[in-house]
C-alpha positions as CSV (number, residue, x, y, z in Angstrom):
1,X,43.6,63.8,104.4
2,X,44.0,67.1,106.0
3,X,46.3,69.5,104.2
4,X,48.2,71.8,106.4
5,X,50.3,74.3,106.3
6,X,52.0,77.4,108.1
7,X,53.9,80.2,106.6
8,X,56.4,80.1,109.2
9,X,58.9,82.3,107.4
10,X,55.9,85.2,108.2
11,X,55.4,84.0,111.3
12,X,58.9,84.6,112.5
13,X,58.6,87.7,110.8
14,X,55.9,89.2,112.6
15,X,57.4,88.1,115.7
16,X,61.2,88.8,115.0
17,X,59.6,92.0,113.9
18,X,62.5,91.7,111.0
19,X,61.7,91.8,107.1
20,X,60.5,88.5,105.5
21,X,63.7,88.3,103.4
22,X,65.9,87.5,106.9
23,X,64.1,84.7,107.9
24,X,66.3,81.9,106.6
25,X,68.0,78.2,107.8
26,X,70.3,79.8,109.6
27,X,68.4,82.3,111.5
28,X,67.7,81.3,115.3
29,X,68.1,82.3,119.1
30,X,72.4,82.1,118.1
31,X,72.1,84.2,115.8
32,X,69.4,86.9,115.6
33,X,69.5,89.5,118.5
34,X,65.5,89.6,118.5
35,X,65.0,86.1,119.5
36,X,65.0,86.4,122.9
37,X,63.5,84.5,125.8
38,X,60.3,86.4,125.5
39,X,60.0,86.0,121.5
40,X,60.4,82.6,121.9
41,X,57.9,82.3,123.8
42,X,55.5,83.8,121.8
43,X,56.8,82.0,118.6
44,X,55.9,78.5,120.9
45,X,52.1,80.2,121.9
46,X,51.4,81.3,118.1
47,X,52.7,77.8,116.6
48,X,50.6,75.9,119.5
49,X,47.6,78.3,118.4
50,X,48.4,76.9,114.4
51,X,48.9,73.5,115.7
52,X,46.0,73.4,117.6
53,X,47.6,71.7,120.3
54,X,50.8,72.0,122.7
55,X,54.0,71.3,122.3
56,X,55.9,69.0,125.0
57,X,57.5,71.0,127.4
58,X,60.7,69.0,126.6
59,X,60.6,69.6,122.8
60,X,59.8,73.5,123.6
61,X,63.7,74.2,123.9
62,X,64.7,72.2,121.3
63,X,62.7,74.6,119.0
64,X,65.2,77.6,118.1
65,X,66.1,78.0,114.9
66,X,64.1,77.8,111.9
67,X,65.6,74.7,110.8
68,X,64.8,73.2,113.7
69,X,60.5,74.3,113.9
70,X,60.9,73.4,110.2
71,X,61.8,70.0,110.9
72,X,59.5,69.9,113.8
73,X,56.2,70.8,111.0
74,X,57.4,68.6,108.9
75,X,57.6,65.8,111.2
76,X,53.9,66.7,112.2
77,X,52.7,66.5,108.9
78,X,53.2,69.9,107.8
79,X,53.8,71.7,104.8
80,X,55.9,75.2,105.6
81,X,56.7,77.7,103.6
């Protein structure tokens, strides 16, 4: 079996363009000022590029937080970190 992982925690990161340290449970489009519209977007694009494959359309919004991508990896199979 495949072992996969995704350092989502940097991916956020790069795209949040905030430090490592901030990305945490609680950090999502309520609460960070930088997840906007348009970084969502390319957080969706660079996890489809990781995955492989899309993501639903319906599940797209559903994907905001980093709880809630976490959960989603998880789900898939995936290890985060």
């Amino acid at each position: 079996m495949e072992n996969k992982s995704i350092n989502l925690k940097e991916l956020l990161s790069k795209v949040l363009q905030l430090p490592i340290e901030r990305i945490k449970g609680n950090i999502g489009a309520e609460t960070c000022s930088q997840w906007d519209s348009i970084s969502h977007i390319d957080i969706i694009a660079r996890l489809e590029k990781e995955l492989s494959e899309d993501i639903p359309t319906e599940e797209v919004g559903d994907l905001d937080s980093f709880i809630s991508i976490k959960t989603f990896l998880e789900n898939k199979g995936w290890k985060t970190y």
